[in-house]
Structures are given as structure tokens and as C-alpha cells.
N, C-alpha and C positions, 0 to 999 in steps of 0.2 A: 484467580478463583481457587478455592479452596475443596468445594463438595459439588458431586457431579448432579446437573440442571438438562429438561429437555429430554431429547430423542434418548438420553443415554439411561433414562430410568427405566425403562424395558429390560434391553439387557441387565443391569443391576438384578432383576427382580429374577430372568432367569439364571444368571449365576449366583445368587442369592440361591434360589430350592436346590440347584447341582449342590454347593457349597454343603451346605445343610446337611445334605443325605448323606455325602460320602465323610465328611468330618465327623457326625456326630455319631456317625453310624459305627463308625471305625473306633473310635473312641472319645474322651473329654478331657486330653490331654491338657487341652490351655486353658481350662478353667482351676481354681485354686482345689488342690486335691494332696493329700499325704503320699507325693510316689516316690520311688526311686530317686536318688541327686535332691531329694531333701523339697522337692517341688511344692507341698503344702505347707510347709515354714517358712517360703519366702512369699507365695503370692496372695499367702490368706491372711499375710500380716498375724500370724497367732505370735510366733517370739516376739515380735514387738509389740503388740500388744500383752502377753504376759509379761514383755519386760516393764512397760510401765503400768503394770497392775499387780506389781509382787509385795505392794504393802497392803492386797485387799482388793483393792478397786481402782480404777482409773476414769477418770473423768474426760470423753475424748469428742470430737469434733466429728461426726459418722462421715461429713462429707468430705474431710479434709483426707481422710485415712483410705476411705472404698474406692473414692476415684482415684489415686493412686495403683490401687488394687485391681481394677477394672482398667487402665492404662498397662500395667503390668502382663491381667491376661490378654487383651487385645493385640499388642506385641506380639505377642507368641503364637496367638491364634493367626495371626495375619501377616507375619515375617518370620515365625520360629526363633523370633530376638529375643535374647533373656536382659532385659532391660534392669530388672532390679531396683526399680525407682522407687521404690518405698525405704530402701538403704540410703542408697545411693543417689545422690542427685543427676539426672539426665537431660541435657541440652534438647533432645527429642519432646521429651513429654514437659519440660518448659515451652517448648514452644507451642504446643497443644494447648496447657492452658491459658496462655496467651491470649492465643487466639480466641480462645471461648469467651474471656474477658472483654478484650476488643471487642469483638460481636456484640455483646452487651452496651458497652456504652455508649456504640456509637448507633444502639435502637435510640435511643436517650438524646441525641444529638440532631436532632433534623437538618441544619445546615451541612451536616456530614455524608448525607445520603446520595450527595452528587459525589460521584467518584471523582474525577477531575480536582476538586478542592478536599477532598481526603484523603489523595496520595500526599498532597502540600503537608498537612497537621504532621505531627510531631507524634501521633498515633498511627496515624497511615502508614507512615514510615515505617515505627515498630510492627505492623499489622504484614507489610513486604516483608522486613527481613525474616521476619516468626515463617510467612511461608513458604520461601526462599530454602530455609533449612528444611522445613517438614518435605518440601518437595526435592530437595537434595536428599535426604539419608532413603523417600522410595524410590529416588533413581538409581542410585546406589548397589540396594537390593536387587532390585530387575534385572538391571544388567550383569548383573553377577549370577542370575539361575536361568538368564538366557543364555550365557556360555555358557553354562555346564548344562544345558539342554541344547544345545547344540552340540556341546561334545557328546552326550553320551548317547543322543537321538531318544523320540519320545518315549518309547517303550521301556527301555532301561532305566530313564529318567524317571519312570512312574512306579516300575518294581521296586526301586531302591528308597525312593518315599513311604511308599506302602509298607516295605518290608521295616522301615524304621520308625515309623507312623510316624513322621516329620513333614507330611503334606499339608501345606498350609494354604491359603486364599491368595496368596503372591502364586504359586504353582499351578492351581486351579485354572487361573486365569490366564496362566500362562500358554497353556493346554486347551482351551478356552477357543470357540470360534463361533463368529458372530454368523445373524442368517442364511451370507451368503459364502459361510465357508471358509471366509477368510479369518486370519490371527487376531488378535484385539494388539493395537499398538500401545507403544512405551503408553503413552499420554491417556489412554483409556484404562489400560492398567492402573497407573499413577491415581486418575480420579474414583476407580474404584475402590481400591484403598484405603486412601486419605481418606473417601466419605466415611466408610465404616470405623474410620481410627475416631473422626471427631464426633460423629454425632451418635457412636455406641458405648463411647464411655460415661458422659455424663449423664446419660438418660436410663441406663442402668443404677449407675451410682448413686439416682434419685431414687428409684423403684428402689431398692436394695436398702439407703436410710431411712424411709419412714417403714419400711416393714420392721425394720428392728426397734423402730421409738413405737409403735402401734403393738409390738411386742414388750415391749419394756412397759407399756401404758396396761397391758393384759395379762401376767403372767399364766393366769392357767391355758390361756392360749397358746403361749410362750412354752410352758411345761410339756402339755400334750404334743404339741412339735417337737421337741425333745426326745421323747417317747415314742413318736412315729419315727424316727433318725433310728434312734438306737435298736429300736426293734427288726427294720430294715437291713441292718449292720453287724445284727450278733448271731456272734459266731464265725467270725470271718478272719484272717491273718491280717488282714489291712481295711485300713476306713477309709478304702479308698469307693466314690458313690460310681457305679455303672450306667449306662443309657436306660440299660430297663429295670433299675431302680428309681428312676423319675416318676414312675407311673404309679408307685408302691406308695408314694406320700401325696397322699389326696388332702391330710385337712393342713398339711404346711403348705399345697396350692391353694386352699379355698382361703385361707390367710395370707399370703402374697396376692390373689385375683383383689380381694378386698382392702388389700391397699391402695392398693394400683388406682381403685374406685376412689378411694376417700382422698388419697394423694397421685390422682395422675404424674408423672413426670413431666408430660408435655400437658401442659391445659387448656393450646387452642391450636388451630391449623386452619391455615386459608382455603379455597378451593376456588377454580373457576370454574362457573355452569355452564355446562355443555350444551344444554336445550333450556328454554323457559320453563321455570319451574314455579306451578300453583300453588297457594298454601293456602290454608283449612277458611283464609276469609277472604277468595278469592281477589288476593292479590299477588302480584307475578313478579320473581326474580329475572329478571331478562336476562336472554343468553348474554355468556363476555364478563357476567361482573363477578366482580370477587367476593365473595363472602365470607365471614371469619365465624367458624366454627366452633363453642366452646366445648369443650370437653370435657372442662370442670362442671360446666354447667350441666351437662349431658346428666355425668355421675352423682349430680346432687339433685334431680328431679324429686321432689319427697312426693307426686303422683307418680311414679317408678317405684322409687327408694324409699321407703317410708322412714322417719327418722333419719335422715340422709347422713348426717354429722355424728352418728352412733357407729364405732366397730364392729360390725358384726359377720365372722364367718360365713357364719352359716347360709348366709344373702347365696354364698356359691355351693351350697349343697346341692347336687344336680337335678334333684327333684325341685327344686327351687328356679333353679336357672333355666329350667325347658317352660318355666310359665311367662319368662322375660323375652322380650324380640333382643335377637343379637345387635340390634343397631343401640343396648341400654347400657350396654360398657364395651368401651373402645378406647381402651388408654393405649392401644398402635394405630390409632384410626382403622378405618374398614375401606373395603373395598379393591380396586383393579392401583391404586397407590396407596397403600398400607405401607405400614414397617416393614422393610427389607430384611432387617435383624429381627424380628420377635420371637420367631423359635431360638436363635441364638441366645436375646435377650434370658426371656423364661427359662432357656436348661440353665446359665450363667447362675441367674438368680435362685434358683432349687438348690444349685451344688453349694453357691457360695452361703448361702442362709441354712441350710441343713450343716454344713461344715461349721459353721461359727456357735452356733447353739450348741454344737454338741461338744464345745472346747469351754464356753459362756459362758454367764448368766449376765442379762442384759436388764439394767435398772433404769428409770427414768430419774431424768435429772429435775433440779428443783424447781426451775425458770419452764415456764411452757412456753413451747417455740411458736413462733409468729410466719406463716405463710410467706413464701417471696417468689411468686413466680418471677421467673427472668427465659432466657431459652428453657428452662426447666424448672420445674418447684423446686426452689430452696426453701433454707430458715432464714430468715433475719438473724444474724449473729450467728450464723452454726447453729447444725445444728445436734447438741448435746445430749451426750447417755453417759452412762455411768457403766462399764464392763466389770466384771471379775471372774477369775479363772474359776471351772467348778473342778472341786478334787477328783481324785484319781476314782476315786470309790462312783460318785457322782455319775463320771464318766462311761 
């Protein structure tokens, strides 16, 4: 297994809020940002992308480039790895995509759904080794800042993170002890990880391309984002964004919130009922069964959403959104199992979408993209924009 199931989502969710506080609090190190050692020119993809947009413009694949990007920060956030996979090709995050892929086809497969005859296939196969390695390079890690938290005992261990701000989710967890006091083992660790590596990058890196195609589809949206960036920013020696600069761009959230609505990432979730539940024609879901939740569907209620299939910000203007029940967007689902990342998510998505507009300008391409959910909304074929650097002046 690959993502952790069961009793262990508890814990997740509280080392999840610890995670949260003390990382973001501290700073936003492993998100794409212009710092020192050149850190916003490698994970925000801008030299590569100005490199292939120095005649103009570039024609590029949003998913093929941000999930890279989101692989990249992920790494760093959650091992201090500088992976570099947007350069470089990495056996790591091959295996990652892999895996995602797999997962896919073998929704698609029904004969495949018994384990037993899926280790057999010639997929299954590829499916062990891909985990094999993902679950070799976190044992790897572990063991290596378990000795050195045994040699240097916790206290030292935690000053000399702190003091370098190199505390990452691998350490956290390390430090880390479950209700009764005791350490979280290799194997807990391991699943803790791994779930955050696979199922935080592609679901970002969904949210994160259709806000910038719903931006390319909008410019004066587009533009005013722009302008809430820079105005946030001037006057500063570095462009580099702060924690409590997140709070400072309200209409580039109310334009991210209203993607997220028009383009969920995730567009449906199981659930089993806990108690029999009524519904409005007195008919009863019985306890025990599953039901599948759409959340596309949720977000496109046009008795909700009026024009549902219409962009429009302002749906999250806050005098707008206190007249809606919070159960009327839920692109992390709700409740006691929500998204374990969505603060993560959303700071990710603020820094990396405030950084790229303010390097951009992001045009729609000619072909309009065709919906694919799969684990996540895609496009049919990519899905395609058309980027070009704005000038110095611009900037």
C-alpha cells in the first residue's frame, strides 16, 4: 500500500494542524518563492518557462509543468530534498507519476480490482516496483534523521532546525507522539509521508491549472490580480510573499475559491453512513452503505449557483458567501475527514499563482479544453495556455 487507510487517519489529521502551525508559521520556505540559492528560479519554473517563451510566447501544457512544480515543492516541504525535477529527470518523482497513472487504469479495469490477479499483470508488477522505490528513498530519509536525533537528543535536534528553518514533516513526525505517549514507528512515519507526497501534488496541480486557464479566459481578472500582487510587494528589496501576506489578497482568493467551484480537483468522495440518514422524500440511506458524493455536482447546483458554468468571483465576496451554507463548496470535502493538506494546499496555491502573474501574462489557447476527471480533473489532451514574460516596466 501506498497511502495511509483506517485507524491512522486520526493521527494524520493531528499531525496535520501541529504541521501546519509550526511550518507555516515559521515560514514558506518550500513553496516556489525568489530566496536566497536562487529558490524561486528553480521551483516556480520561471527560467524555464522564459526560456521557452523568449520568442514571445510559449505554448505550454499547465499540467505537465505545475505538477512537476508541486512534486518539486512537496520534496522540500516534506524531506528538505532539493529534487530539481523540472531540470533534471528524478527516479523519485517517476515513480510518483507512475503510480498515479497505474491508479488510473486500473479504475478502468475491473478484472484488476482483486489484488491477487494484479500482482500477476504486467502492471501490477510496474505498480510494486514504482512502490518499492517511493518506499526505499522515505526509508532512507528516516533513518538518517533518526541517527542524527539520537545523536544530538531532541532538544538540540529541534534548536538547530529551527535555528536553520530546515524543519520539515519527516522531523515533525519524528518528534511526534501518538495518544499514548509513545514514538510514531518507521512504518507510520513512512505512510504519513508517502500519503502527503501522492495525493498533494496532483490535486494542487489541478486547482492551480484551471485557475490560470479561468484567468487566461478573464483578463481583467487576471490583471486586477496582478495589481493586488504588486501592490502587496512594493516597495520591498525582495518579492519574496510572507504568511501574513496571504491575507492581503482577498480578490486573487475570491478567484482561486471560484475555481476550485467551477473546476474542483477532486469531483466526488465516497463516504459510509454512520447512522440512517432521511432524506427530504422520506426515504432512508441505511446505516453501512456507501454513498458517492459529487462535488461537482454540489458546485454546479444552479438553485445554489445561479449560472453555475459562468466565472464569476465575486460568488466569494464575503457578503455574498455568509448568505450560502458552508456545506455549498467543498472542493476538500467537509467535516471530522476533510483534506488533511488544505491549509497547505490554499497557502501553496496563493504563493504559486501570485508568483507567476507577477512574472506572466497568461493567454488562452485556441482549442477549449474538454473536462477529464480521473483521480482529479484533468483536460482531455492537456491542458493548454499560452504564457509570455511581462517586461521589466510591467513588472
Amino acid at each position: 500500500a501506498i497511502l495511509l487507510v483506517g485507524a491512522s487517519w486520526l493521527l494524520a489529521r493531528i499531525l496535520a494542524r501541529i504541521y501546519a502551525y509550526y511550518k507555516f508559521r515559521c515560514h514558506l520556505r518550500c513553496f516556489p518563492q525568489p530566496l536566497r540559492e536562487s529558490w524561486f528560479w528553480g521551483h516556480m519554473h520561471v527560467a524555464k518557462w522564459k526560456h521557452l517563451a523568449s520568442e514571445g510566447s510559449a505554448r505550454l501544457d499547465m499540467f505537465e509543468h505545475i505538477s512537476l512544480m508541486t512534486l518539486d515543492s512537496l520534496q522540500k516541504c516534506v524531506f528538505s530534498f532539493e529534487s530539481n525535477c523540472q531540470e533534471h529527470p528524478s527516479d523519485y518523482i517517476a515513480a510518483i507519476l507512475e503510480l498515479s497513472s497505474l491508479v488510473v487504469r486500473r479504475q478502468r479495469q475491473p478484472l484488476q480490482y482483486w489484488d491477487l490477479l494484479y500482482r500477476l499483470t504486467s502492471a501490477g508488477q510496474r505498480f510494486r516496483r514504482a512502490c518499492d522505490l517511493v518506499h526505499g528513498f522515505t526509508d532512507a530519509v528516516i533513518r538518517e534523521r533518526r541517527c542524527a536525533l539520537a545523536r544530538q537528543g531532541a532538544h538540540d535536534f529541534l534548536e538547530a532546525k529551527a535555528k536553520a528553518k530546515t524543519l520539515d514533516f519527516i522531523d515533525i513526525l519524528l518528534l511526534a507522539k501518538d495518544k499514548d505517549a509513545k514514538e510514531l514507528s518507521d512504518e507510520d512515519i513512512r505512510a504519513e509521508a508517502d500519503t502527503f507526497m501522492f495525493e498533494g501534488h496532483d490535486t494542487t496541480a489541478s486547482g492551480l491549472s484551471w485557475v490560470l486557464y479561468n484567468l487566461a479566459k478573464h483578463p481583467e481578472y487576471q490583471e486586477r490580480c496582478r495589481q493586488e500582487v504588486q501592490e502587496v510587494l512594493r516597495g520591498r528589496e525582495s518579492e519574496e510573499v510572507e504568511w501574513d501576506d496571504l491575507a492581503q489578497l482577498p480578490f486573487l482568493t475570491m478567484c482561486l475559491k471560484e475555481s476550485l467551484r467551477l473546476h474542483p480537483p477532486v469531483v466526488g468522495i465516497a463516504r459510509s453512513c454512520a447512522q440512517d440518514v432521511v432524506l427530504p422524500d422520506d426515504r432512508v440511506i441505511p446505516k453501512g452503505a456507501i454513498c458517492i458524493i459529487s462535488i461537482f455536482g454540489i458546485h454546479h447546483n444552479p438553485s445554489v449557483w445561479p449560472d453555475p458554468e459562468v466565472y464569476d468571483p465575486f460568488r466569494f465576496d464575503p457578503e455574498n458567501s455568509q448568505k450560502r451554507s458552508p456545506l455549498a463548496f467543498i472542493p476538500f470535502s467537509v467535516g471530522s475527514r476533510n483534506c488533511i493538506g488544505q491549509t497547505f494546499a490554499m497557502a501553496e496555491m496563493k504563493v504559486a499563482l501570485a508568483m507567476t502573474l507577477l512574472r506572466f501574462r497568461v493567454l488562452p489557447d485556441a482549442a477549449e479544453p474538454r473536462r477529464k476527471p480521473e483521480l482529479i480533473l484533468r483536460a482531455e489532451g492537456g491542458l493548454w495556455l499560452r504564457v509570455e514574460p511581462l517586461s521589466a516596466r510591467a513588472q
